[in-house]
N, C-alpha and C positions, 0 to 999 in steps of 0.2 A: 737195844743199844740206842738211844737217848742220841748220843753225837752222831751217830752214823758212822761210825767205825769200831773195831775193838782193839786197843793199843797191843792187848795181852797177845794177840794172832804173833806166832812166829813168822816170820819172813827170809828167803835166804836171801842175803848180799849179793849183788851181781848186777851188769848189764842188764837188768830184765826190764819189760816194758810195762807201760800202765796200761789196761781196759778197758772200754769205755763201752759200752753200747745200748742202745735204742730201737725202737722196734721198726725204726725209717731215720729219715735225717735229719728229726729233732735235734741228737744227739752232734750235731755239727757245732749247736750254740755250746753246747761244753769243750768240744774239741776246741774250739776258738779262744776260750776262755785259760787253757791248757799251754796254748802256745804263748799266749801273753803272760801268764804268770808263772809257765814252768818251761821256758825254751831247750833246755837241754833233755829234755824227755823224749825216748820212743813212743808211740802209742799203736795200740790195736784195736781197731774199732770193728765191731761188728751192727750191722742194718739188719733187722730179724723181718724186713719187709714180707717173706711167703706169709708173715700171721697178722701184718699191724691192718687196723690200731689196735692196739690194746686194750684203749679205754673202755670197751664194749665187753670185755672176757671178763669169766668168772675168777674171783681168788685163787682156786683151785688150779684154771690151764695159765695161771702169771707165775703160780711157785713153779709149775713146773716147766715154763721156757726158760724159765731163769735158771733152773737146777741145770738146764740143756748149756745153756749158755758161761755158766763159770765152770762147769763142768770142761767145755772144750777150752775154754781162757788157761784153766790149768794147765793144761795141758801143753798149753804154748809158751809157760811158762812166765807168764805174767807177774810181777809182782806186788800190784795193786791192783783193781776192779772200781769203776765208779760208774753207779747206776744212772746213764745219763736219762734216765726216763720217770717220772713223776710216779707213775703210777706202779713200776716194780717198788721203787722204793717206799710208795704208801704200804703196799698190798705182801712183799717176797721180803724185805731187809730185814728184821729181828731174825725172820729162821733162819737164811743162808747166812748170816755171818757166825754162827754157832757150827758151819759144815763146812765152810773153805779155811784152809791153813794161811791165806793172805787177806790184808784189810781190805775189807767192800764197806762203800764206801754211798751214802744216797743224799737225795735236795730237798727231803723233805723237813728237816731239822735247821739245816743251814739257811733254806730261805725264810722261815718262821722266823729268826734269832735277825736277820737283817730289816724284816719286815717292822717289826717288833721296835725296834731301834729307833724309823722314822715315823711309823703311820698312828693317829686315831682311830678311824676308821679304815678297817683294810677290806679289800676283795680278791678273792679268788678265782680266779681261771682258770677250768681244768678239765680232764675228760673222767666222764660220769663215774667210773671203778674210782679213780681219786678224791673222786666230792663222796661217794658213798662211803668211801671208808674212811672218813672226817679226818685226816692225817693231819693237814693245817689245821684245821680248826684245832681239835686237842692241840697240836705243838703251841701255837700261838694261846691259846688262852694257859697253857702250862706256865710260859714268859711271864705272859700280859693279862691275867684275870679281865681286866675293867676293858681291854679294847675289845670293842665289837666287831663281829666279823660276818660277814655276805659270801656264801661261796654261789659260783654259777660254773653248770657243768656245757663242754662246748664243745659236742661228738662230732659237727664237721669240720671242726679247724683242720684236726690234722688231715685229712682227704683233702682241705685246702691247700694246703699246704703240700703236700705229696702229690698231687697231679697239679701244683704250680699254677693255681688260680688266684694267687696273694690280688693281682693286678685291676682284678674282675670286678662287675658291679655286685656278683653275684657275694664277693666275700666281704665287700664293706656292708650290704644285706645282713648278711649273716650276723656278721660281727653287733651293727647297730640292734641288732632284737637280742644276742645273746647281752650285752651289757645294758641294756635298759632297766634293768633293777638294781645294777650298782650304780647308774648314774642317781635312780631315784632315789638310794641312799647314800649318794655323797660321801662316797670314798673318796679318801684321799692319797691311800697308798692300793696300787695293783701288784701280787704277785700271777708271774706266769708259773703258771701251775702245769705246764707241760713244756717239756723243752723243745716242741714245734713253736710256740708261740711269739717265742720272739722274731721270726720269721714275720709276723703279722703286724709288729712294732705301727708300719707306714701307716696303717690302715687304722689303728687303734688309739693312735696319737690324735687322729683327724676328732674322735671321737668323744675321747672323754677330757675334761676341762685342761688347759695347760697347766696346771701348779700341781697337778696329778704324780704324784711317785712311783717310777716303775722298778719292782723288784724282781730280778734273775736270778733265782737260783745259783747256776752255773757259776755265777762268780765269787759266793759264799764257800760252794761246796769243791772249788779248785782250790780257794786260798786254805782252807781246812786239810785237804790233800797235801798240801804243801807242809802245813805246820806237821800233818802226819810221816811225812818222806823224811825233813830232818829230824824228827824225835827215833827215826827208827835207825838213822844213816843210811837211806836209800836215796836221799836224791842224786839227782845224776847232775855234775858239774862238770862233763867235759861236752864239746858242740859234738854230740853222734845222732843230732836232731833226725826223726824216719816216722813215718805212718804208713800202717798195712791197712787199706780196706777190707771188709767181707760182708758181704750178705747173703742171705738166705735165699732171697728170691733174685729178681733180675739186676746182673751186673750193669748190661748198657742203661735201662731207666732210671739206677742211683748214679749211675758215672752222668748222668746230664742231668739229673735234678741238683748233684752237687758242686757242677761248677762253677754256678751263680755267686755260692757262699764261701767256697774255698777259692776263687781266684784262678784257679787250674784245675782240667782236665783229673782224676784220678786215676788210679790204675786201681781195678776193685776185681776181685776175685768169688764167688759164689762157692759156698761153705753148705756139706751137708752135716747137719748135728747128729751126733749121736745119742743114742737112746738112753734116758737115764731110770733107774730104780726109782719109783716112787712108790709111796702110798697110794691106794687104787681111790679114786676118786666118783664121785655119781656119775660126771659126763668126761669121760680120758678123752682132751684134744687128741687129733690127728699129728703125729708126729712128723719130720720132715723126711721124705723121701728121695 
């Protein structure tokens, strides 16, 4: 699926909430984007923190958190799912949207088609499963033949970002040796190719030239959600505005890494998944217990 959703999926009418989840609290820059463009929505967010990052797992243990993960979303009775993590949506989105009965929904389409829009030269930021498995790059040259593209994979952002080092010498380090081969090819437009990254905005701005275009995902693939809720008659038009947290791993370390970016304290709950069917695999991750 090309757009990141499938129109054809039946959906029941109702009260029901939207999905969103990330493997930590990448997934906050979509939630953010959610409220600004969809305020009358419930959402339920899931942090799969016992497994992140991601960007380091094989194809293989990403279809299968994700199978884990809409699998229990059903079950909550969701009525959308939007992958707020780059790299399920590179690696898991053609085959889950063919298995869940509701539109799931990914950033790797939407941010290509805005990228597309302003940049000559574009670069990519992202964690290494996402650069390998060239998702931008195809989308964008699908668009845009003639623009050239630079990806650069960047496996400590998110640990920067999830033990809250934005501030450090240690991540503008980091930061200025991962973009050093796009500065040298003179990009003009950046997408954040992981939804931790715009967490790092402060630090990246310092970095690369000012006339530089930064592209977020998140805010393509909410308004796309959007055009998708009224073409199905699911948005929701009355104020019943609510957010459930859960994650996987420790409730109190996302309830304080999230307050920074949410404004207030969360109330976050700790979720064990259930086991799903799959196809047997060369290395089956460890499941949650």
């Amino acid at each position: 699926m090309k757009h990141g959703f499938n129109r054809r999926q039946v959906v029941t009418a109702g009260p029901a909430r939207i999905g969103i989840f990330d493997s930590g609290v990448g997934g906050l820059t979509v939630l953010r984007e959610i409220y600004r463009q969809l305020p009358n929505e419930s959402v339920l967010y899931f942090g799969d923190t016992a497994r992140l990052p991601y960007g380091s797992r094989s194809p293989e243990e990403i279809l299968y958190f994700v199978r884990q993960i809409l699998t229990w979303m059903a079950h909550q009775g969701v009525k959308m799912v939007m992958m707020a993590c780059n790299t399920s949506s590179a690696l898991a989105l053609d085959q889950v949207q063919s298995e869940f009965s509701f539109p799931i929904l990914g950033l790797i389409r939407p941010g290509a088609q805005a990228a597309t829009r302003v940049g000559r030269r574009i670069g990519v930021i992202a964690t290494e499963a996402t650069v390998n498995s060239q998702a931008y790059l195809n989308a964008i040259q699908e668009l845009a033949p003639h623009v050239p593209v630079w990806q650069g994979s960047c496996p400590k952002f998110v640990p920067i970002v999830e033990a809250n080092q934005l501030k450090t010498p240690y991540a503008r380090q980091t930061a200025e040796r991962y973009l050093q081969p796009l500065l040298a090819a003179q990009v003009d437009t950046l997408i954040y190719g992981c939804t931790h990254y715009p967490h790092l905005a402060p630090v990246l701005k310092t970095i690369l030239p000012g006339q530089t275009q930064y592209i977020d995902p998140a805010i393509s693939m909410v308004a796309a959600a959007a055009r998708e809720l009224d073409a199905l008659g699911l948005r929701s038009h009355t104020p019943a505005w609510s957010t459930e947290f859960y994650v996987s791993g420790s409730a109190p370390e996302f309830k304080r890494l999230a307050v920074q970016w949410l404004g207030h304290q969360p109330q976050v709950r700790q979720v064990r998944l259930p086991a799903v069917a799959i196809q047997p695999v060369s290395s089956p991750p460890t499941p949650i217990k």
